[in-house]
C-alpha positions in Angstrom: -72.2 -43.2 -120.6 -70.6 -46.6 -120.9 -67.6 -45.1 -122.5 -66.8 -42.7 -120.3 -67.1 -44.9 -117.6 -64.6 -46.6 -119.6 -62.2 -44.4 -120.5 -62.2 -43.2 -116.5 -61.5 -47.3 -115.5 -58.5 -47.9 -118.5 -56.8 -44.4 -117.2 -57.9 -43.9 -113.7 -56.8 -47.4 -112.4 -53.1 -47.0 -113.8 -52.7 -43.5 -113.0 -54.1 -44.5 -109.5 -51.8 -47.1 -109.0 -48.8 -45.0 -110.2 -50.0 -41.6 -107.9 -49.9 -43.5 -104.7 -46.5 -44.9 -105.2 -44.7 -41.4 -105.8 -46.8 -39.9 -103.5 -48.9 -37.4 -104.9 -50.9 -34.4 -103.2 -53.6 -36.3 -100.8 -56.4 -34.6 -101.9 -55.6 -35.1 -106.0 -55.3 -39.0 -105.2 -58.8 -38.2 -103.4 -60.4 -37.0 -106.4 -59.0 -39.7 -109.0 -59.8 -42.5 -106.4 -63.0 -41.1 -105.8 -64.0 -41.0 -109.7 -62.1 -44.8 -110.4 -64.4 -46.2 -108.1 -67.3 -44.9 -109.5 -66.3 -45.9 -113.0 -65.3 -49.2 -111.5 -69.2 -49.6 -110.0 -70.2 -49.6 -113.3 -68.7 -52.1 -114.4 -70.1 -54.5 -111.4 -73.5 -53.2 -112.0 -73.2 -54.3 -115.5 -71.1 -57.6 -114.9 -73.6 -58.5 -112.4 -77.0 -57.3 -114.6 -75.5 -59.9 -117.2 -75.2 -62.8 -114.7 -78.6 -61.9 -113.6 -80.1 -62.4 -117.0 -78.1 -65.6 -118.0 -78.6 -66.9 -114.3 -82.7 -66.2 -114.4 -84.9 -64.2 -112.1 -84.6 -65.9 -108.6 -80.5 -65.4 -108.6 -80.6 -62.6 -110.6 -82.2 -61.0 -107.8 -79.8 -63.0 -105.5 -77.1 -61.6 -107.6 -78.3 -57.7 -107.3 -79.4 -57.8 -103.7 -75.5 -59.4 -102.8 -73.6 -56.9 -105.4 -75.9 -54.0 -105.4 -74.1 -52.4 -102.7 -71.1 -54.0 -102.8 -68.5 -50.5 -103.5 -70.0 -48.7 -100.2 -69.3 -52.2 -98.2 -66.0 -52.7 -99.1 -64.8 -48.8 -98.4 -67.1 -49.2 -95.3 -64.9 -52.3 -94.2 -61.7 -51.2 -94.9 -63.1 -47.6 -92.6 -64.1 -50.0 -90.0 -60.4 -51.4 -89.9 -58.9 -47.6 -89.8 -61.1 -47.3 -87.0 -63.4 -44.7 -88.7 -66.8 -46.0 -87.1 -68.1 -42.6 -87.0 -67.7 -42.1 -91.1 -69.2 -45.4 -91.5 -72.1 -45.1 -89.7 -72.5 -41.7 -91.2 -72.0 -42.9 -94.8 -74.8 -45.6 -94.2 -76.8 -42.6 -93.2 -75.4 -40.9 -96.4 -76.8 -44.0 -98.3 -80.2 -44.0 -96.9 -80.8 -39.8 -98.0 -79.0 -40.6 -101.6 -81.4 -43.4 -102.8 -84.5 -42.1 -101.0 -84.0 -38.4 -101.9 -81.0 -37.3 -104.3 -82.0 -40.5 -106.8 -85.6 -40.9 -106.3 -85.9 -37.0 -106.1 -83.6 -37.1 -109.6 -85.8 -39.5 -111.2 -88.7 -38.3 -110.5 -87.8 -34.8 -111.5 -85.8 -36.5 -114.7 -88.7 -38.4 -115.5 -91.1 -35.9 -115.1 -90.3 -33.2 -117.8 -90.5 -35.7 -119.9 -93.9 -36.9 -119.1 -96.2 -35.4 -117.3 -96.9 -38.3 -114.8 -95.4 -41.7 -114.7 -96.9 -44.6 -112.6 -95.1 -47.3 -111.0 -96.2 -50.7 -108.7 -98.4 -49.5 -106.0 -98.3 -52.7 -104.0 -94.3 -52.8 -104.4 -94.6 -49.2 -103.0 -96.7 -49.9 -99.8 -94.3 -53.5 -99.2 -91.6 -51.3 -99.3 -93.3 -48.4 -96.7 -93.2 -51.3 -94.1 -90.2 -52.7 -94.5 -88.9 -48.7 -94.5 -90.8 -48.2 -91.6 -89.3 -51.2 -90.0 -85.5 -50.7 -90.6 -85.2 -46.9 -89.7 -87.9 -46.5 -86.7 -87.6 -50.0 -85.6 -83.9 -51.1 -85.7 -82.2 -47.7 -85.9 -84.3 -45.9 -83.5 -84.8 -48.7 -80.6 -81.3 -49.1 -79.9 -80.8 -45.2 -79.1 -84.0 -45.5 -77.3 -82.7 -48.7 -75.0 -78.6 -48.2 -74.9 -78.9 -44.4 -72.9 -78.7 -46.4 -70.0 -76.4 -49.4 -71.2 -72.9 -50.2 -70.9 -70.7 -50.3 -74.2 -70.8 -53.7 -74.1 -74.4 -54.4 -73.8 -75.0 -51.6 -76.7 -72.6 -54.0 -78.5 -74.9 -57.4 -77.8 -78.3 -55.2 -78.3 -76.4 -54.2 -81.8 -75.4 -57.9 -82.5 -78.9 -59.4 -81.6 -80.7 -57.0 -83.5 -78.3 -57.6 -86.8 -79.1 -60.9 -87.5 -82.7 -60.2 -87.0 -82.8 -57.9 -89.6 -80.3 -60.0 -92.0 -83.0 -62.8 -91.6 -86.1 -60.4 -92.4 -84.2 -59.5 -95.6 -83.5 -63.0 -96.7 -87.3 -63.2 -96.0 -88.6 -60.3 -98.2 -86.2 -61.6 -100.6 -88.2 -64.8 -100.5 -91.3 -63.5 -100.4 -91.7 -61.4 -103.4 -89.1 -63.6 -105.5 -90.2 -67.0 -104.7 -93.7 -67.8 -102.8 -95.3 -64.1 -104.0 -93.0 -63.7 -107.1 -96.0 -62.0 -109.8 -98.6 -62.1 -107.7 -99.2 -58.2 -106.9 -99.3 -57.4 -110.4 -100.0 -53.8 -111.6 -100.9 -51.8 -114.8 -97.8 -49.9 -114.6 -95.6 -52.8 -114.7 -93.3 -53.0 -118.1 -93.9 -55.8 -120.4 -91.2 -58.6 -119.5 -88.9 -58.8 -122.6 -86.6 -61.4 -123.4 -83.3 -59.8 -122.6 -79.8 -60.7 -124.1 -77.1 -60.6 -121.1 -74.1 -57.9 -122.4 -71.6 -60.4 -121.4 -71.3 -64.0 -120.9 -71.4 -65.8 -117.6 -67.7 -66.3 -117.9 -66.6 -62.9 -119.6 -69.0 -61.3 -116.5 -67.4 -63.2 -113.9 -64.2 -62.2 -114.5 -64.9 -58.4 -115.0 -67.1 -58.9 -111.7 -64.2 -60.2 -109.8 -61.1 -58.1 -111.3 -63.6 -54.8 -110.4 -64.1 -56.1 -107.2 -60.4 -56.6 -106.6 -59.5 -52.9 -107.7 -62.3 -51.3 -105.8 -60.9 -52.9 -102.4 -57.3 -52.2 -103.3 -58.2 -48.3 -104.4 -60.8 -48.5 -101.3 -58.3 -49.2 -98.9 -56.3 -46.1 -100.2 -59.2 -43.7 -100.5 -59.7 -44.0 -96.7 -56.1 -42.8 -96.0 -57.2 -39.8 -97.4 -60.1 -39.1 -95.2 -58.3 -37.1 -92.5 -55.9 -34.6 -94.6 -59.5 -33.9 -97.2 -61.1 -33.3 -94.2 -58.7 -30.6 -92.7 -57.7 -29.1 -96.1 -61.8 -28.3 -96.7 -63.3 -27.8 -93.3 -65.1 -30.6 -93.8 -65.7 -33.1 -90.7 -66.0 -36.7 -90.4 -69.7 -36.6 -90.5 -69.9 -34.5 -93.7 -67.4 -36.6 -95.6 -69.8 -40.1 -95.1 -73.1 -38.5 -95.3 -72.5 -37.0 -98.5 -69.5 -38.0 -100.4 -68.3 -41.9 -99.3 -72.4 -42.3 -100.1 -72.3 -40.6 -103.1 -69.3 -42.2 -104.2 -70.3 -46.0 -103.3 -73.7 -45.4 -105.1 -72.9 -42.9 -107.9 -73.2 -45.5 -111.0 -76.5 -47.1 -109.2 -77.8 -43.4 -108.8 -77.3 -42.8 -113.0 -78.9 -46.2 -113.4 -82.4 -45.0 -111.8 -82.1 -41.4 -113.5 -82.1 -43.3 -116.9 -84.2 -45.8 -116.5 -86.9 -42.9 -115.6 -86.1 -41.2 -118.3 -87.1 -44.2 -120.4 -90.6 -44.1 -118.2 -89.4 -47.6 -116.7 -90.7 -46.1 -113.1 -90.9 -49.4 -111.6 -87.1 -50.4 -112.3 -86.2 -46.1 -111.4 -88.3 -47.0 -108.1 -86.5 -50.2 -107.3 -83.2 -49.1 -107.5 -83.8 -46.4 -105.2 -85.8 -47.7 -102.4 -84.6 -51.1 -102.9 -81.2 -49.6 -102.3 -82.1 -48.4 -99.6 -83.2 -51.6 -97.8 -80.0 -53.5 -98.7 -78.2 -50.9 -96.7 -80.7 -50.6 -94.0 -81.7 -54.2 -93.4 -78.5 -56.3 -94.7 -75.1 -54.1 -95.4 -75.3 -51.9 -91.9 -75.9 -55.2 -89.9 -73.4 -57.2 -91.9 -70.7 -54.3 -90.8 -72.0 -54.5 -87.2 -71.1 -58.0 -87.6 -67.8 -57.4 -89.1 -66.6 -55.1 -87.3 -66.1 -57.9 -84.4 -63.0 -58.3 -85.9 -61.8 -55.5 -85.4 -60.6 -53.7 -82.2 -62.6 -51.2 -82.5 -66.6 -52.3 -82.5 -69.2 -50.6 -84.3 -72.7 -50.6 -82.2 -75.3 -49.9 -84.4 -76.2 -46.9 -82.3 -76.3 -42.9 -84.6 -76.5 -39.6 -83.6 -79.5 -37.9 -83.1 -79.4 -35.6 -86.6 -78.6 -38.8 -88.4 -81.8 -40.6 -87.2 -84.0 -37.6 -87.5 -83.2 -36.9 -90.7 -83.1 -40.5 -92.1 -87.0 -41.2 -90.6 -87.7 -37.7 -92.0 -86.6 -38.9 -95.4 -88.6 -42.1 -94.8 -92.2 -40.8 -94.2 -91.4 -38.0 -96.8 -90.7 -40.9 -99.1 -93.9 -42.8 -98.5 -95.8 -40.0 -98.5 -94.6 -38.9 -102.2 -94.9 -42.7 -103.5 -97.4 -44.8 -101.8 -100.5 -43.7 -104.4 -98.1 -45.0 -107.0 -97.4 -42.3 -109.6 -95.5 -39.1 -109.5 -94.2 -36.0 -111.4 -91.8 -33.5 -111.5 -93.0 -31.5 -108.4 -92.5 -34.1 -105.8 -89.2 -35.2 -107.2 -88.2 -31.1 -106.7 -89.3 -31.5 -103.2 -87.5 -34.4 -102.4 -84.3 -32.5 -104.1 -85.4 -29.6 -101.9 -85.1 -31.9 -98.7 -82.1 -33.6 -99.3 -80.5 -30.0 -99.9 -81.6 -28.8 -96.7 -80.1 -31.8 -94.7 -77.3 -31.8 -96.9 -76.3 -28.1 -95.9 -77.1 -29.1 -91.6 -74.5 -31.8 -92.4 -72.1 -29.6 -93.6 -72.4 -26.8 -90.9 -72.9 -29.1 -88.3 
């Protein structure tokens, strides 16, 4: 996997570069952006899983938690700047359906027909359901609830306020279970700790870390130009295009991760990437680009439709219903396939 990720970086970035100065067909220069970024995702995921392991557990998970969603923030930005709040907010939407039922239904399934059930942290499951709970029916759903009756500009404040709350309860849950609760809810599942050798050194890391960075922005930035002639040329609408492909895109080499690591019967590290996905973009990415986008003219409240916020809480309790007793098999990663299908195909004819 690693070498075809980098055989798509070494050619995609140059051929990239070159296609957008003589102007090739918009939805070609789609489709090899698209697949460079993903490529280049890998590459952050494992510059960054080196620095975690040379810089220990407490800024390792620092490290993942900052960087772990870092591709689908800076498109999202650079989509804020275009003035595409709509395909933002429905790619953070996209995000939320991926990792709780395209990767976690993946895994499971993966996993699964290899063995024929595969346990994982129960109390990491049921810290999770809450904090789920909290960022989807709490912050998402209140301010539809409250800002029917508001002005734009109090949506905006009610948006604001309720951002740094949830950045703050992140930084909390990240203190919680890696500093004052770090190993205290053990389980039987949970893999043996082995000393791990980083890939990379903390130098040789850094500099892939930040070069990646800097080509994901720049082809970022260019990928979003494309948005409007891919979505005439296919039918497809605004909604579609950030639901299901700027969230598969930001998360595709994160999504592989958690197949793989299932495969392996590592359900705990499977389980983390998927939910814990999930609650960087829920609790700190979407209100860090509520935030941002105050520098922009156009503001994005942190207000979604109504199919977006019934079908993200739907994919929540279906989630904690599936995981909360801690183990799981092939079935109920089919039916988590199943439901992501289903919402996949509203999206599209909606």
């Amino acid at each position: 996997m690693n070498k075809l990720f980098a055989w798509m970086t070494w050619i995609g970035v140059p051929v990239s570069v070159i296609g957008g100065f003589l102007h090739w067909p918009t939805v070609l220069m789609f489709v090899l952006y698209c697949l460079t970024i993903v490529a280049l995702a890998s590459y952050m995921g494992r510059a960054t899983e080196s620095l975690a392991i040379v810089a220990g557990p407490r800024i390792g998970g620092l490290l993942n938690a900052t960087f772990g969603n870092a591709v689908e923030l800076i498109i999202s930005i650079f989509a804020l700047r275009a003035g595409l709040v709509d395909v933002v907010l429905a790619s953070l939407t996209g995000s939320v359906l991926g990792n709780l039922l395209l990767v976690a239904g993946l895994s499971f399934f993966v996993g699964g027909l290899k063995y024929k059930r595969q346990e994982f942290n129960i109390y990491d499951a049921r810290h999770n359901a809450g904090l789920l709970t909290f960022a989807i029916f709490v912050a998402f759903v209140i301010p539809e609830v409250f800002t029917a009756e508001m002005a734009p500009d109090e949506r905006l404040v009610l948006s604001v306020g309720i951002s740094i709350i949830m950045i703050l309860l992140y930084l909390a849950a990240l203190y919680f279970r890696l500093v004052t609760h770090r190993g205290v809810y053990q389980h039987k599942s949970d893999e043996v700790e082995e000393h791990e050798e980083p890939e990379w050194g903390r130098g040789k890391a850094t500099i892939i870390l930040a070069l990646a960075t800097a080509a994901v922005a720049y082809l970022s930035e260019r990928l979003v130009h494309t948005f409007e002639t891919v979505a005439e040329s296919f039918g497809w609408s605004e909604l579609f295009i950030g639901v299901i492909i700027v969230a598969i895109v930001g998360n595709a080499a994160e999504h592989a991760s958690a197949i793989i690591m299932a495969y392996k019967n590592k359900m705990n590290v499977a389980v983390e990437i998927a939910v814990g996905s999930t609650l960087q973009i829920a609790m700190f990415v979407a209100p860090v680009l509520v935030l941002v986008s105050l520098l922009f003219p156009e503001k994005m409240p942190l207000v979604f439709s109504l199919p977006e916020l019934i079908a993200m809480g739907a994919a929540v309790l279906l989630t904690i219903v599936i995981s909360n007793d801690g183990d799981t098999n092939w079935f109920e990663g089919a039916t988590l396939l199943a439901a992501y299908t289903i919402m996949g195909i509203g999206f599209y004819l909606l």
